[in-house]
Backbone bond lengths (Angstrom), bond angles and torsions (degrees), N, CA, C in turn:
res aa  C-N    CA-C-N  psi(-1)  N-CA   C-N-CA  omega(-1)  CA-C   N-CA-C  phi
1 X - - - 1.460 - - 1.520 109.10 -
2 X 1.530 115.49 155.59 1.725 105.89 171.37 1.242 87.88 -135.82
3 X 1.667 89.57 129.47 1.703 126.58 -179.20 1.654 111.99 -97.11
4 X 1.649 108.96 108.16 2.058 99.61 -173.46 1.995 93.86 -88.99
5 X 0.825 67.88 158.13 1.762 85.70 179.16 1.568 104.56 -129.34
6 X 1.216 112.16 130.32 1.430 120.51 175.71 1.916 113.35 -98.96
7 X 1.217 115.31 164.29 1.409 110.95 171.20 1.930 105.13 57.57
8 X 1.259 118.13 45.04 1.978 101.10 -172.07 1.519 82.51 -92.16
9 X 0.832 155.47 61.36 1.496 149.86 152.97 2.239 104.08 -116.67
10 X 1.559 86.90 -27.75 1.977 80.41 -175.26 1.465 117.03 -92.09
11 X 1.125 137.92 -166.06 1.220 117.30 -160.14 1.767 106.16 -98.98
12 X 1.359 126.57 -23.35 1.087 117.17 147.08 1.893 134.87 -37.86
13 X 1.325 89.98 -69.56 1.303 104.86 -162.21 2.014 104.92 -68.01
14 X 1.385 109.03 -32.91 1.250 114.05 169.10 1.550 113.03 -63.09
15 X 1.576 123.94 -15.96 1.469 110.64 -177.04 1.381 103.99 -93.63
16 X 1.337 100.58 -13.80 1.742 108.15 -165.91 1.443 97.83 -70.21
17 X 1.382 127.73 -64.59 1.380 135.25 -179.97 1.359 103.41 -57.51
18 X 1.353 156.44 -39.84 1.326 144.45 -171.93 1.526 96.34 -71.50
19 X 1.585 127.72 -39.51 1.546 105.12 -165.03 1.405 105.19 -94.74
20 X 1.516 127.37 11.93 1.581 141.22 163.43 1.454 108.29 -86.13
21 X 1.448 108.97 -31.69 2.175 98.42 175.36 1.553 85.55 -73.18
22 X 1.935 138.36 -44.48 1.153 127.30 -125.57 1.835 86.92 -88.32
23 X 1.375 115.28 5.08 1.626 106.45 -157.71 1.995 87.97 -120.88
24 X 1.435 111.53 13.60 1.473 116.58 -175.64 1.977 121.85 74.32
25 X 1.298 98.28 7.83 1.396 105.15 173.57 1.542 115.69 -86.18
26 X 1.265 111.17 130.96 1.672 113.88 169.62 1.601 110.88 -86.03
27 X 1.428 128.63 89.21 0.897 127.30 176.99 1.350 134.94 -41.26
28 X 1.275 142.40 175.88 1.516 119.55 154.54 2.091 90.12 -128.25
29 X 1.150 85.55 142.73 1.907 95.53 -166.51 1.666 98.41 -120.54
30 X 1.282 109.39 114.62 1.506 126.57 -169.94 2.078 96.30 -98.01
31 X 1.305 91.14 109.34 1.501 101.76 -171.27 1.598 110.50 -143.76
32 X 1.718 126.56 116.74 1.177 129.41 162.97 1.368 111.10 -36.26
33 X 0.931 149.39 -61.38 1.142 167.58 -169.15 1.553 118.51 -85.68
34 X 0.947 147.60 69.18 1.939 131.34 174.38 1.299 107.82 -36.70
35 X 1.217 124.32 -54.64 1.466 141.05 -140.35 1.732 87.35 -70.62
36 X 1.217 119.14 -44.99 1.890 124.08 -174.81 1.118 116.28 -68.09
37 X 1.292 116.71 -1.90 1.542 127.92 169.88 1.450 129.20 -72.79
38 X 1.146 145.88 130.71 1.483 128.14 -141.37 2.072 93.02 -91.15
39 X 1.072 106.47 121.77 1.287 103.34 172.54 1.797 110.34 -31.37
40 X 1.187 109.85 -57.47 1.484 85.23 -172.23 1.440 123.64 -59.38
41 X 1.223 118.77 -8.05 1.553 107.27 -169.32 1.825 85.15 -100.54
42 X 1.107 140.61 -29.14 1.368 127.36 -171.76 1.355 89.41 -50.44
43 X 1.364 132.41 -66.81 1.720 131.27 -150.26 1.468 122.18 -38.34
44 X 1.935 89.30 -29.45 1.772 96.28 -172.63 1.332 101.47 -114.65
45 X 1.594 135.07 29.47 1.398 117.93 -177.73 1.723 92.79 -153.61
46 X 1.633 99.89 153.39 1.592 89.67 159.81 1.602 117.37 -103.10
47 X 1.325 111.45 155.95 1.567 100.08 -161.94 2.092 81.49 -119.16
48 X 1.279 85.65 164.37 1.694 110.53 -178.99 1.714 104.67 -122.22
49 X 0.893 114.87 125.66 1.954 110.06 166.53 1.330 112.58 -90.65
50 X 1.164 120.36 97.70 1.554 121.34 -177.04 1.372 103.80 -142.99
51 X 1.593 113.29 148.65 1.423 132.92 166.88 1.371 119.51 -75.48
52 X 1.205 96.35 107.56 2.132 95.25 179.85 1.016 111.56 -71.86
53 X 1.048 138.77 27.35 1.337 131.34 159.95 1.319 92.65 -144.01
54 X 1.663 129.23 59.35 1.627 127.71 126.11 1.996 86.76 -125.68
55 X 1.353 90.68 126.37 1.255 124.78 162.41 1.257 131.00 -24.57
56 X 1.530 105.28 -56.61 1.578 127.61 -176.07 1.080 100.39 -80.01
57 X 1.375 89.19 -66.01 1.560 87.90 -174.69 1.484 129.31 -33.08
58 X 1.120 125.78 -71.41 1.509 140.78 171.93 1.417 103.86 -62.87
59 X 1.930 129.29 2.41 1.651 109.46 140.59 1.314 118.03 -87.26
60 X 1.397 111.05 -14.58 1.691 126.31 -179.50 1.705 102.77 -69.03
61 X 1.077 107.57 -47.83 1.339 112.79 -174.26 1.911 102.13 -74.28
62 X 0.760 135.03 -23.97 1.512 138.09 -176.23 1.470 121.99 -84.06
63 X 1.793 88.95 -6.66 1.697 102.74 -166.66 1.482 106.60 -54.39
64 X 1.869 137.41 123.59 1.468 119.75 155.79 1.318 90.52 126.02
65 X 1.492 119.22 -29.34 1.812 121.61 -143.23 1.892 86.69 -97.42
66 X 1.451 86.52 146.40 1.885 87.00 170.76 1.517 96.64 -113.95
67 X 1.349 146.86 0.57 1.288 137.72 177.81 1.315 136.24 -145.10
68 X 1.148 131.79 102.34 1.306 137.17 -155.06 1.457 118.44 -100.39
69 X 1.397 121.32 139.77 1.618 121.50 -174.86 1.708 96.91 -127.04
70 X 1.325 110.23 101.51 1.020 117.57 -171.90 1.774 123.43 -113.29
71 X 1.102 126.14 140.71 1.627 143.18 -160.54 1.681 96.54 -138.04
72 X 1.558 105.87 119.92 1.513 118.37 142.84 1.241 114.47 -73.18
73 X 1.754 113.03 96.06 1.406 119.35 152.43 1.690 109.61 -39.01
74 X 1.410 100.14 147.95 1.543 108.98 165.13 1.685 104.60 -80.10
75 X 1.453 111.77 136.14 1.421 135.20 164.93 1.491 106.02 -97.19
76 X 1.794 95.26 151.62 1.815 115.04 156.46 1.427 105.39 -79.92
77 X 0.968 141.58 42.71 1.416 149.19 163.05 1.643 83.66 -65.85
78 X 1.872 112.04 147.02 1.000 105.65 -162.79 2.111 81.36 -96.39
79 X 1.286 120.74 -21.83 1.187 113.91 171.26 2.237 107.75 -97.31
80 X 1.089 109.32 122.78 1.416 104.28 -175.95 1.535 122.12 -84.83
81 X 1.255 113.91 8.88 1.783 137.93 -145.88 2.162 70.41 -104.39
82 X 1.133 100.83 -56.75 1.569 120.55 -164.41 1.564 97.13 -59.57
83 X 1.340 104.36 -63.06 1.466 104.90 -165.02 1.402 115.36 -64.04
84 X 1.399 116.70 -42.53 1.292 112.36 170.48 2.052 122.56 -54.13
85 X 1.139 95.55 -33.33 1.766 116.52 157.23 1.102 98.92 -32.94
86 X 1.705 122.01 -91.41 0.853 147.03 -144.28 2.032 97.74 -59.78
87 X 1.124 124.62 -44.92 1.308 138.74 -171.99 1.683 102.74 -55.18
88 X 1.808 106.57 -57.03 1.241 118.79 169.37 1.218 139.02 -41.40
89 X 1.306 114.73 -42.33 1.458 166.05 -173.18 2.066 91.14 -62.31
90 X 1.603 102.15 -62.70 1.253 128.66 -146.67 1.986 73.37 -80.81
91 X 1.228 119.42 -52.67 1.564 106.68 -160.22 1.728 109.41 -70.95
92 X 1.559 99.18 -29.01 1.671 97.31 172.20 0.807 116.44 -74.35
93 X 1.628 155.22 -25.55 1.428 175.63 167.46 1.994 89.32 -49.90
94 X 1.304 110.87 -73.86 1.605 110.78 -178.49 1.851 115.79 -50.26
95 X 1.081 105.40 -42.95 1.713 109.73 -167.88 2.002 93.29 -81.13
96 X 0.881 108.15 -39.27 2.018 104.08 164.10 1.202 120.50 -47.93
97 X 1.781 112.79 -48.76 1.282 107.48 -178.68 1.590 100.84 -133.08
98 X 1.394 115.37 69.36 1.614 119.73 135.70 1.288 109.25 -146.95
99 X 1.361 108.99 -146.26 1.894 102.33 -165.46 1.564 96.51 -107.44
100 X 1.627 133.58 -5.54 1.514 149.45 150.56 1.469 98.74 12.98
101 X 1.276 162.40 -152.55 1.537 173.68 156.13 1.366 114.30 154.48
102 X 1.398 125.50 -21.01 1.654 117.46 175.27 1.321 95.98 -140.43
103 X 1.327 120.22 139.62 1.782 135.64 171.11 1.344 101.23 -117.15
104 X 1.229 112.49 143.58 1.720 129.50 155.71 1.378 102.04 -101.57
105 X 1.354 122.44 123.98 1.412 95.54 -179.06 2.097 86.58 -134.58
106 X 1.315 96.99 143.04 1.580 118.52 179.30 1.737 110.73 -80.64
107 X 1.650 111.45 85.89 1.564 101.25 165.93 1.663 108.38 -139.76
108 X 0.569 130.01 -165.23 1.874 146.71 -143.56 1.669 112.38 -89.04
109 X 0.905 108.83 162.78 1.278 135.57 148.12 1.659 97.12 -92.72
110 X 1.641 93.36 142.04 1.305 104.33 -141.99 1.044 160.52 94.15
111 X 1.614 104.62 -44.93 1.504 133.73 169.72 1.643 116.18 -33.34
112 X 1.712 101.97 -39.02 1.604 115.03 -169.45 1.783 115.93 -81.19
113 X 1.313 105.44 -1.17 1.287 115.69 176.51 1.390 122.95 -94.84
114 X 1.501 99.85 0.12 1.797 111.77 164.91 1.432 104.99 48.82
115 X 1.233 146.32 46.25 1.560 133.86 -172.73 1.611 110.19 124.53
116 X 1.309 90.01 116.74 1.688 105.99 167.75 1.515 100.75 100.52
117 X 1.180 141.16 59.75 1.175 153.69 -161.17 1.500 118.77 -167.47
118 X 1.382 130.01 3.33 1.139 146.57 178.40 1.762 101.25 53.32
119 X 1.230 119.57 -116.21 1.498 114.33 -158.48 1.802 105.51 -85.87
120 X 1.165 99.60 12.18 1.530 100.80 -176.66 1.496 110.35 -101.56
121 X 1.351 108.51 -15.58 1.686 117.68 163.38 1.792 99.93 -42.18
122 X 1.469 92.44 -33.68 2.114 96.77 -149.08 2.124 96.91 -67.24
123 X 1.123 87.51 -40.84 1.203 93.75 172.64 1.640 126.24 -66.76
124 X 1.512 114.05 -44.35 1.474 120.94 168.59 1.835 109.09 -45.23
125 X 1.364 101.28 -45.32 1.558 116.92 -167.60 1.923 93.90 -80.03
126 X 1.074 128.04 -17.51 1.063 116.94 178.43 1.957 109.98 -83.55
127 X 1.823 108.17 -49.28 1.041 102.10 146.40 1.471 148.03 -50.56
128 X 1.104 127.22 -4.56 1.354 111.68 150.10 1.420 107.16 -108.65
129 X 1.399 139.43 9.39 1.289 119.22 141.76 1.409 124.80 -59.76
130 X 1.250 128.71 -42.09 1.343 115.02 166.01 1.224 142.78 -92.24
131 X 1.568 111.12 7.40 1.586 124.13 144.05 1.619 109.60 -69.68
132 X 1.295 128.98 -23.61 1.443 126.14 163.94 1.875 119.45 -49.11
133 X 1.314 95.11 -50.03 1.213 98.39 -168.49 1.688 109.29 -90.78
134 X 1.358 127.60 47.79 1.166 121.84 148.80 1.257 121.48 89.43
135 X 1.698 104.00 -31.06 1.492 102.08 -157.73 1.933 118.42 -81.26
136 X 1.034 133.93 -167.73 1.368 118.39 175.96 1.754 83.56 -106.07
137 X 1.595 79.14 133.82 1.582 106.71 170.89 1.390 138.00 -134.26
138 X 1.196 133.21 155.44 1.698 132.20 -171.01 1.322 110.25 -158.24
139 X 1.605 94.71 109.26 1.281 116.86 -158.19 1.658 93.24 -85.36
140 X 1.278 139.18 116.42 1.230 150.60 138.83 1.597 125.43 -38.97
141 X 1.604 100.99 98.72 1.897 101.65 -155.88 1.899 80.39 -91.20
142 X 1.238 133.25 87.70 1.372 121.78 167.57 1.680 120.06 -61.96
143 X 1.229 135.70 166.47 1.347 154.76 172.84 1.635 99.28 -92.30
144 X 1.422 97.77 172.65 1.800 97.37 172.78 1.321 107.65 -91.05
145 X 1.327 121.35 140.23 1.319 145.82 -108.87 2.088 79.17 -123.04
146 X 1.555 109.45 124.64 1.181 113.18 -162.40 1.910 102.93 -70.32
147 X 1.291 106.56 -47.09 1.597 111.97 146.87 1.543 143.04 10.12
148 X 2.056 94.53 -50.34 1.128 98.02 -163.96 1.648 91.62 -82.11
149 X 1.058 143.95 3.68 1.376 144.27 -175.81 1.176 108.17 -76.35
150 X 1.363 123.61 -9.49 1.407 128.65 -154.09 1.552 97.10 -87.02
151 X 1.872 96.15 -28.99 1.570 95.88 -177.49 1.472 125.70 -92.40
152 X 1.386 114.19 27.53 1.077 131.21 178.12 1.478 130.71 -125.16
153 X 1.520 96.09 25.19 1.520 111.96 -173.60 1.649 123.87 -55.50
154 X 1.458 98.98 -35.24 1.360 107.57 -155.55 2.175 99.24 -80.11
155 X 1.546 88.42 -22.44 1.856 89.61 175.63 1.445 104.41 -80.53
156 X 1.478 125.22 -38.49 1.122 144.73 -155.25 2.265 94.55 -64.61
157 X 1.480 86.96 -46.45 1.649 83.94 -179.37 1.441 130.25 -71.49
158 X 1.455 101.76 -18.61 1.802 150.85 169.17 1.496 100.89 -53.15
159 X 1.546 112.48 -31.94 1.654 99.90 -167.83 1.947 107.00 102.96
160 X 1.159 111.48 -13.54 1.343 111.89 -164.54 1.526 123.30 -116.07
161 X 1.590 119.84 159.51 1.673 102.13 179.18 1.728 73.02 -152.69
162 X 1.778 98.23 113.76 1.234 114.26 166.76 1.604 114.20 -71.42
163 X 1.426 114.56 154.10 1.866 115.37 173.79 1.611 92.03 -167.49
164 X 1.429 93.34 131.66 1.613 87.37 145.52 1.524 127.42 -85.29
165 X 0.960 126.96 -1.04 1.735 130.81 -162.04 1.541 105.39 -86.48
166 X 0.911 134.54 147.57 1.375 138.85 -174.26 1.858 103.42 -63.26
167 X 1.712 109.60 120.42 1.773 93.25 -162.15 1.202 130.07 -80.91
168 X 1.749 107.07 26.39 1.399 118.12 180.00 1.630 107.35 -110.93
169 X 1.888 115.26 -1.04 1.323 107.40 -163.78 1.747 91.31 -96.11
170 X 1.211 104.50 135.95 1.457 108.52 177.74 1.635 110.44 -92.84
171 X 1.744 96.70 167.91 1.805 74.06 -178.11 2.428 68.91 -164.86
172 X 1.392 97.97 168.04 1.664 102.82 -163.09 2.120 89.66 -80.53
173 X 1.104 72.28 156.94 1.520 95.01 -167.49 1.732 109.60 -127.50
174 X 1.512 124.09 124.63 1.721 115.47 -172.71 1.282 106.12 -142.43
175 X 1.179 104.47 147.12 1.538 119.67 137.31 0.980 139.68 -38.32
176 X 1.246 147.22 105.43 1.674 155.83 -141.74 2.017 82.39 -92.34
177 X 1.328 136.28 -29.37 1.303 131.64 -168.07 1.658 97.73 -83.25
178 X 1.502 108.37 -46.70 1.486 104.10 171.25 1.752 136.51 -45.05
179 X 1.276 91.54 -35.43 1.562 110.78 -178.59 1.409 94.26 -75.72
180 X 1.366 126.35 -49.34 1.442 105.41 -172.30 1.977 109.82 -68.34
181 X 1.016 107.97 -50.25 1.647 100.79 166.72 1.514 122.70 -25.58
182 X 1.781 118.36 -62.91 1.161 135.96 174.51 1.815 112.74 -50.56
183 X 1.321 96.07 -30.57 1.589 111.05 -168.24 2.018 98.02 -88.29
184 X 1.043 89.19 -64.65 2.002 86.75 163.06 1.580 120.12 -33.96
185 X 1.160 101.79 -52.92 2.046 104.44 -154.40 1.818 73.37 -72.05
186 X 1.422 129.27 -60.56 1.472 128.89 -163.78 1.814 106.99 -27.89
187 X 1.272 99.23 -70.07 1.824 137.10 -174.67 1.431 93.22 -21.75
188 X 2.076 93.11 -62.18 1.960 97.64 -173.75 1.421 128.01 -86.94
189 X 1.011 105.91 -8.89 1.228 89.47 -178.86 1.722 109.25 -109.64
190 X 1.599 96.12 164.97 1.569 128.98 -174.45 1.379 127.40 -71.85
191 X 1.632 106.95 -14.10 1.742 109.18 -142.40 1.578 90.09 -105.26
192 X 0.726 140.38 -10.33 1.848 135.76 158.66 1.493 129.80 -88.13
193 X 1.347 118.23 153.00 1.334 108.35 173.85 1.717 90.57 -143.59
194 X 1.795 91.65 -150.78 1.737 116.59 168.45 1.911 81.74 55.82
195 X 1.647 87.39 -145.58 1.635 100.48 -149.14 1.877 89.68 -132.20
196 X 1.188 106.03 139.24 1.447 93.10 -164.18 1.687 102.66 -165.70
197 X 1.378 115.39 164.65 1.263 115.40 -169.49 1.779 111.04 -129.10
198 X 1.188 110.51 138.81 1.791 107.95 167.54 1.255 107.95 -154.22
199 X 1.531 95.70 137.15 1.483 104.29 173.09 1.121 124.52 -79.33
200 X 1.923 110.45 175.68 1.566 100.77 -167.99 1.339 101.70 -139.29
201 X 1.350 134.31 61.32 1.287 130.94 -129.24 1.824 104.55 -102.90
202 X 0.796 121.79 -2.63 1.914 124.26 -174.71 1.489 87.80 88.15
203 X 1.845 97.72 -152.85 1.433 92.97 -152.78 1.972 86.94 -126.00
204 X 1.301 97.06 38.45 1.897 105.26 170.56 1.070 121.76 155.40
205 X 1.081 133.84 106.50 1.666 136.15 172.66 1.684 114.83 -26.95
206 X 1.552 115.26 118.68 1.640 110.72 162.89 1.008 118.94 -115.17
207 X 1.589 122.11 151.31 1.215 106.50 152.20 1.829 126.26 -94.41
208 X 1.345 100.07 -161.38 1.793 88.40 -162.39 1.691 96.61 -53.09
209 X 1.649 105.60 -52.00 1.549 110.75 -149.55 1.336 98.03 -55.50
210 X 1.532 120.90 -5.82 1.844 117.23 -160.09 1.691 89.00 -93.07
211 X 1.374 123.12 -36.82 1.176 128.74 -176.35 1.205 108.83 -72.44
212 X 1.359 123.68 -45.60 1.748 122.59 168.29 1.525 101.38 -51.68
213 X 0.608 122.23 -82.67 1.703 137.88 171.94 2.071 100.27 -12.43
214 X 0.747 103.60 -93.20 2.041 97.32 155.76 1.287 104.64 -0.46
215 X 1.336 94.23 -95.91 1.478 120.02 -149.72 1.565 121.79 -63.67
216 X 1.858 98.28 -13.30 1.147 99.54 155.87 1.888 127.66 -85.52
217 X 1.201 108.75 -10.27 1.170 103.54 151.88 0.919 134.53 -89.53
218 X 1.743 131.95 -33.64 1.034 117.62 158.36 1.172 141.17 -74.94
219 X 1.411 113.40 -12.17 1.735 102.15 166.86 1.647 110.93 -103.71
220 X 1.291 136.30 9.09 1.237 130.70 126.32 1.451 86.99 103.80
221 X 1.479 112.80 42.69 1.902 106.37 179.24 1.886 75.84 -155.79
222 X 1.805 104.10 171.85 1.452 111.68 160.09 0.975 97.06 -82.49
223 X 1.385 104.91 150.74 1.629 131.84 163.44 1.487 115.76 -138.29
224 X 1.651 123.31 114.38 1.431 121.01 -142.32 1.766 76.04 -124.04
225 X 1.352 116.80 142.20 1.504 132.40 -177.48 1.775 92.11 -107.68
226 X 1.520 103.60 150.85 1.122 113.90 -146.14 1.717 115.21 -177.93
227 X 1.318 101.15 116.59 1.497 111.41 -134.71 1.943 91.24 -111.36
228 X 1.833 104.92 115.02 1.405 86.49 166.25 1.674 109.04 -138.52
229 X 0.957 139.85 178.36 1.555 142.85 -141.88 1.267 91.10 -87.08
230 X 1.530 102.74 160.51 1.049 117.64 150.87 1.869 141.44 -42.30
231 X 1.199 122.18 -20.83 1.233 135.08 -164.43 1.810 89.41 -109.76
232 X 1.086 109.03 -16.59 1.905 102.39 -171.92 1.896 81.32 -82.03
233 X 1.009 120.46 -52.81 1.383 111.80 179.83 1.104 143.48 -83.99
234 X 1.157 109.32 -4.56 1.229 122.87 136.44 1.665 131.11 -60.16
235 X 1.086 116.33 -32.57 1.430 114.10 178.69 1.516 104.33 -81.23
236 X 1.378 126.05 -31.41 1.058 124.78 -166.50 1.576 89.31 -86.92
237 X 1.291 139.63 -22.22 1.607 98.44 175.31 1.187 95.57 -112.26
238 X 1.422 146.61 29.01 1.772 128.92 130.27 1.447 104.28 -69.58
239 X 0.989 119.48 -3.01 1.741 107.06 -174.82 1.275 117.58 -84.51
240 X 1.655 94.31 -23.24 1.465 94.48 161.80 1.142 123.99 -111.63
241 X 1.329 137.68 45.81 1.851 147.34 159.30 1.087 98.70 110.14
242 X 1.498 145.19 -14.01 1.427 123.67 -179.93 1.547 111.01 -47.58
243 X 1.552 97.84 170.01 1.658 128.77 177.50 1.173 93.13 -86.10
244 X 1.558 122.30 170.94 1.363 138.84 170.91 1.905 94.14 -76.99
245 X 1.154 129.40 -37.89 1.000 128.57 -174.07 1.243 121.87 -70.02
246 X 1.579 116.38 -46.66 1.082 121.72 169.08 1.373 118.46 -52.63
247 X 1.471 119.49 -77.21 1.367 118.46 174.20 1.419 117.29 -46.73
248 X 1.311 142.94 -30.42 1.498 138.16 140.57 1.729 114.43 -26.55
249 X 1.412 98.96 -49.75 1.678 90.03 -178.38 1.431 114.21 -67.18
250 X 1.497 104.33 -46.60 1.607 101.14 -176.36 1.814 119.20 -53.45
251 X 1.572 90.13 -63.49 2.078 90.20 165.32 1.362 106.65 -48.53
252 X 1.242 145.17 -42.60 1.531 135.90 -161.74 1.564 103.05 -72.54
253 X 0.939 115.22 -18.77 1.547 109.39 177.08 1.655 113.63 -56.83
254 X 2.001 108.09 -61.86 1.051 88.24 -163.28 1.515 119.49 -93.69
255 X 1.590 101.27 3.58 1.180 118.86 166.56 1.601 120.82 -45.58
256 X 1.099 114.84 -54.98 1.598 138.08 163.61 1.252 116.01 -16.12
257 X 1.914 98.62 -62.38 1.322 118.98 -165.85 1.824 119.86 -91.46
258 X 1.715 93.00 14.97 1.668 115.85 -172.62 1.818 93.63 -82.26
259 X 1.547 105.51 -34.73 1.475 99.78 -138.60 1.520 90.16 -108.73
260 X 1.200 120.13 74.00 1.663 137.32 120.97 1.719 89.55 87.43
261 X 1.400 118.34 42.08 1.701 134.77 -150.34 1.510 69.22 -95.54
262 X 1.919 106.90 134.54 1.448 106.76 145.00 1.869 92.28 -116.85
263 X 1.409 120.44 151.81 1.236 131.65 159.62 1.366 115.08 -57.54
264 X 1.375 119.26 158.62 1.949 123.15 -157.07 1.621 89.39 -102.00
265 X 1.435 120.36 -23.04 1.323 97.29 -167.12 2.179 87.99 -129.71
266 X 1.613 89.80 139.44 1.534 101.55 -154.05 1.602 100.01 -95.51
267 X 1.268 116.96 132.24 1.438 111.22 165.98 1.368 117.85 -57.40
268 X 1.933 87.68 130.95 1.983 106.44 -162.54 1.644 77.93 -158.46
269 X 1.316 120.55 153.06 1.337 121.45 165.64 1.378 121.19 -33.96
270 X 1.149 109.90 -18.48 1.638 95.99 -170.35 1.877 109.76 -97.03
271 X 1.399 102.83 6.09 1.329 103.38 -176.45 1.802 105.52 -113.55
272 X 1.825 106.39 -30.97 1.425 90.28 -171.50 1.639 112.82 -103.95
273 X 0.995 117.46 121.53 1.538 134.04 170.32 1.671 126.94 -60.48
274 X 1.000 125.23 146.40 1.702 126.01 -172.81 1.474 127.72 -52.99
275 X 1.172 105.22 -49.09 1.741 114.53 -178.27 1.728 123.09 -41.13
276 X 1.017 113.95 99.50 1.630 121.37 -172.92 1.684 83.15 -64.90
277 X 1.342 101.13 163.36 1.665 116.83 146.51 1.512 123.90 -67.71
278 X 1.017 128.23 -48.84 1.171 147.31 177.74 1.721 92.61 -55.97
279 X 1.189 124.53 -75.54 1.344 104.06 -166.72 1.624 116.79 -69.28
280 X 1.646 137.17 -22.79 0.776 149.42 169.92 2.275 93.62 -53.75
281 X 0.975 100.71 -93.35 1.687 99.52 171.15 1.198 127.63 -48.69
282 X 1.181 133.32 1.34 1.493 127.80 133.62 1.918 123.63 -72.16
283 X 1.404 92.64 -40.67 1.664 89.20 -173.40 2.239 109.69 -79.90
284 X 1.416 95.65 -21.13 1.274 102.01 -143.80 1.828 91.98 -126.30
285 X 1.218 139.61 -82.58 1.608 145.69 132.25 1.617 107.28 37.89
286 X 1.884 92.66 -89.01 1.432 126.70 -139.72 1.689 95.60 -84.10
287 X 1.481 126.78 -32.52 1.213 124.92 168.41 1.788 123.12 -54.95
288 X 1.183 95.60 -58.53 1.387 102.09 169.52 1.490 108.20 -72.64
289 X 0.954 154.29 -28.21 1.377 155.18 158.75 2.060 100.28 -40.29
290 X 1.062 116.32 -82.45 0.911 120.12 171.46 1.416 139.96 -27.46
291 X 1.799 102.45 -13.95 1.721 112.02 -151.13 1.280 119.54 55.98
């Protein structure tokens, strides 16, 4: 079979293709860029340079393939609810017209609530574009992605871990390496069909103070979690050029997950994955923390 992989340059989609050479598959790796591709995975895959968000293109590129692992890149769409649409749009358009038949596709917790989720709607709306088109699918319900901490260094050194969410409400927490594992075994194997959903939740729900609590041991300073409104963060990302829309998507995310949200698919072995926080932010965290 030939399996395309979208996004192999991010840290998902790059684990996905390394454990597809490690399982004897020659991938095909759908990348703007070739050159951003980690030399070692070029050696064992062929890569395509195409824009995921031209249509044809990325059915041109799909031509032959029966299985697709697909990621809504983020767009400058000045609304991102849209752009991610538009991405979706672009992956159902490819699996219509190539020989494609099963997608893995990477979207949210949340996703299943179709509305009120800020940029994760884009993804819900992308999932039922490709339950439209027939093919067998498995919608990837991910957790928040341990990663995104990475972008919070400069508070993190501050003593601080901003949230709007109340810092006792927990919610699943992952490994961006886990998802690609979960996303691999999916890719190869035979034993599923229809259109279907699984979560990807880490290996325990935290809340912030549980994550402060971590991170103060592992990066070896206090780190006090610390909860401020919606409108404080909002100003701070119009301050830096966002759209009203955009920054709507970002607050709408965790806004979503304020209002009494349980996830559709329940932590059971088959949803929570190995990666502690603690060891993820010691190996991965605490380096870059450090400079």
């Amino acid at each position: 079979m030939t399996i395309v992989v979208t996004t192999p340059t991010g840290r998902v989609g790059s684990r996905v293709a390394e454990l597809l050479i490690q399982a004897g598959e020659r991938p095909r790796l759908l990348a703007r860029d070739a050159e951003r591709v980690d030399p070692a995975l070029r050696r064992f895959s062929e890569i395509v340079e195409v824009d995921l968000g031209e249509a044809e293109d990325v059915a041109a590129a799909c031509a032959g393939a029966d299985t697709l692992y697909w990621v809504d890149p983020p767009t400058t769409d000045d609304d991102p609810i849209a752009g991610y649409d538009r991405m979706g749009a672009s992956a159902a358009h490819a699996v219509e017209n190539s020989s494609v038949s099963r997608v893995v596709f990477q979207s949210s917790v949340g996703a299943e609530a179709r509305g009120g989720f800020g940029e994760i709607d884009g993804l819900g709306a992308t999932e039922e574009r490709l339950n439209a088109t027939g093919a067998d699918v498995t919608h990837l319900r991910c957790g928040y992605f341990f990663s995104n901490l990475l972008m919070d260094l400069d508070s993190l050194r501050a003593g601080h871990l901003f949230t709007t969410l109340p810092l006792g409400q927990a919610l699943p927490f992952v490994d961006p390496r886990d998802i690609g594992d979960v996303a691999a075994a999916l890719l190869l194997s035979r034993s599923w069909s229809g259109r279907r959903t699984q979560g990807v939740h880490g290996p325990k729900d935290l809340s912030f103070t549980d994550v402060a609590t971590t991170l103060t041991q592992t990066l070896g300073q206090q780190i006090t979690a610390v909860q401020v409104s919606d409108d404080d963060v909002a100003q701070q990302l119009g301050g830096l050029g966002m759209t009203a829309a955009q920054v709507d998507g970002i607050v709408g995310m965790m806004r979503g997950t304020r209002e009494d949200f349980i996830a559709e698919d329940p932590r059971d072995i088959r949803t929570t994955t190995p990666t502690t926080l603690a060891a993820w932010s010691f190996s991965t965290l605490r380096p870059a923390f450090l400079g």
